[in-house]
C-alpha positions in Angstrom: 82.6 247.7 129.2 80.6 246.9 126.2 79.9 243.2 124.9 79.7 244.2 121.3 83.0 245.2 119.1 83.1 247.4 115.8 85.6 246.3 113.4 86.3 247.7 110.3 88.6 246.5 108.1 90.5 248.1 105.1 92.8 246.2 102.5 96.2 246.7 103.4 97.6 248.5 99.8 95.1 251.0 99.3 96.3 254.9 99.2 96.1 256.8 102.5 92.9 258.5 100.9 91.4 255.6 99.8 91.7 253.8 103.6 90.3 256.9 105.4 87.4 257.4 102.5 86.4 253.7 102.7 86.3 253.7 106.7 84.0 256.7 106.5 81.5 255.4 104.3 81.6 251.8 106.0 80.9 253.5 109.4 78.3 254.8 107.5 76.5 251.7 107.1 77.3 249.8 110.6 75.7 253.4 111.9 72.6 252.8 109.8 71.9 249.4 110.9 72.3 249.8 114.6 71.4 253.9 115.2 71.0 253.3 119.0 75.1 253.3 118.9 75.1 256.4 118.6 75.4 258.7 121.8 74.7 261.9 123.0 75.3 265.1 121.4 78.9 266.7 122.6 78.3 270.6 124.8 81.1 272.5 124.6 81.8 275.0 127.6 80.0 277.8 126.1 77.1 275.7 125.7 77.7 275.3 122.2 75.9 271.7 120.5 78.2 269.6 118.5 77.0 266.2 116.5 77.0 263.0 118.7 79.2 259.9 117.7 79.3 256.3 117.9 78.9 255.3 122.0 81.9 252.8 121.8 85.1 252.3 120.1 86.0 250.5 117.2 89.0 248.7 115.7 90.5 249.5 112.3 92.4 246.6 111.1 93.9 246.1 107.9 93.9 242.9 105.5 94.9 241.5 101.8 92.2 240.9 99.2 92.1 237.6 100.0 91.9 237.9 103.9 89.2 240.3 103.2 87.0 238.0 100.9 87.3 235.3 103.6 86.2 237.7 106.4 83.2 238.5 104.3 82.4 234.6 103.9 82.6 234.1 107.7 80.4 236.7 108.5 77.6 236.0 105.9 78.0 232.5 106.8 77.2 233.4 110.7 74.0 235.7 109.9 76.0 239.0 110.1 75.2 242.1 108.0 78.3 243.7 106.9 78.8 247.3 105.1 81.5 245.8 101.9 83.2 249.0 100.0 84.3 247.5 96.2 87.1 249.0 94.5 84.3 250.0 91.5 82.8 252.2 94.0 86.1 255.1 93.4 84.8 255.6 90.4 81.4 256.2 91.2 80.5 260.0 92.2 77.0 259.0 94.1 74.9 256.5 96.4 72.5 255.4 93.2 76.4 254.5 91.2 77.8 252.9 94.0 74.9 250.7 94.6 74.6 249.5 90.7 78.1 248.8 90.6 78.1 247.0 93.6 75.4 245.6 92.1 77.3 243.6 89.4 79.7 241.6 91.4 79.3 238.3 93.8 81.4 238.1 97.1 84.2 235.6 94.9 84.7 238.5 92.3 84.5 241.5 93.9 87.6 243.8 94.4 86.6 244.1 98.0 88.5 247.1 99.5 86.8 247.0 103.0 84.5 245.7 105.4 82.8 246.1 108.7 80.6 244.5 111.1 79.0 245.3 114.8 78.4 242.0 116.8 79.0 240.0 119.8 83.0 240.8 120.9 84.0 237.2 120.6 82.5 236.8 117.2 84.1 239.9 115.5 87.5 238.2 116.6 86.8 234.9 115.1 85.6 236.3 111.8 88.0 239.0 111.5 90.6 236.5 112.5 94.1 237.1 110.0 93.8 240.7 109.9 96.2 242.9 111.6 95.2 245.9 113.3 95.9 249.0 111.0 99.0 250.9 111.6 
C-alpha cells in the first residue's frame, strides 16, 4: 500500500526506558522532515477530536553499536537524512543540550543509541540491512 517504509532503529542493550524514549524523539524528527505523513485527526463516537498520527506504519528494529554506525554510513552515503539519538543526549534535560552535545561527536565516535529514516521501501531494507526487528 505505500512505497515508502519508516524504520527506526534502537541499539539492542539499552534499558526498556531508554528504547521507548529514543523511538519517541527519533519519530520526532522523521515527522519533522516529511509533515505530510501525518494523517487525519482521530473522531471518537461522541464527536470528540483526538491528535492525528503518522499515515503509515513503521518498523522498530533493533541493532549493536556497530550495526548502527554502519546503518548511519549507508544512509548518509545514499543522500538520506536520518534523526541519530547519542547516548550523551540522556544526560541532557533540553533540545538546545541535546543539540550541543550532539554537536561534539562525528558519525565514527558517537555512542549512537538510534536511528531512523523514511525512504523508498527497497532502500530502507538495504541500509537497515543486519538489524533484527525489535522484539
Amino acid at each position: 500500500m505505500f512505497d515508502t517504509k519508516i524504520a527506526i532503529i534502537v541499539r539492542d542493550d539499552l534499558a526498556s526506558w531508554q528504547k521507548l524514549n529514543v523511538t519517541a524523539f527519533l519519530t520526532s524528527g522523521i515527522v519533522a522532515q516529511a509533515p505530510g505523513l501525518i494523517g487525519e485527526p482521530y473522531i471518537d463516537s461522541t464527536g470528540s477530536a483526538f491528535n492525528p498520527m503518522v499515515r503509515q506504519p513503521m518498523v522498530v528494529l533493533s541493532a549493536s553499536q556497530d550495526a548502527l554506525r554502519t546503518i548511519c554510513k549507508r544512509a548518509i552515503e545514499r543522500g538520506i537524512r536520518i534523526s541519530t539519538y547519542i547516548e550523551e543526549m540522556f544526560l541532557t534535560g533540553h533540545d538546545a543540550a541535546n543539540r550541543d552535545v550532539f554537536a561534539k561527536f562525528s558519525l565514527p565516535e558517537a555512542a549512537i543509541v538510534g536511528a531512523a529514516l523514511h525512504a523508498e521501501k527497497k532502500l530502507v531494507d538495504k541500509i537497515t540491512k543486519g538489524a533484527k526487528l525489535h522484539s
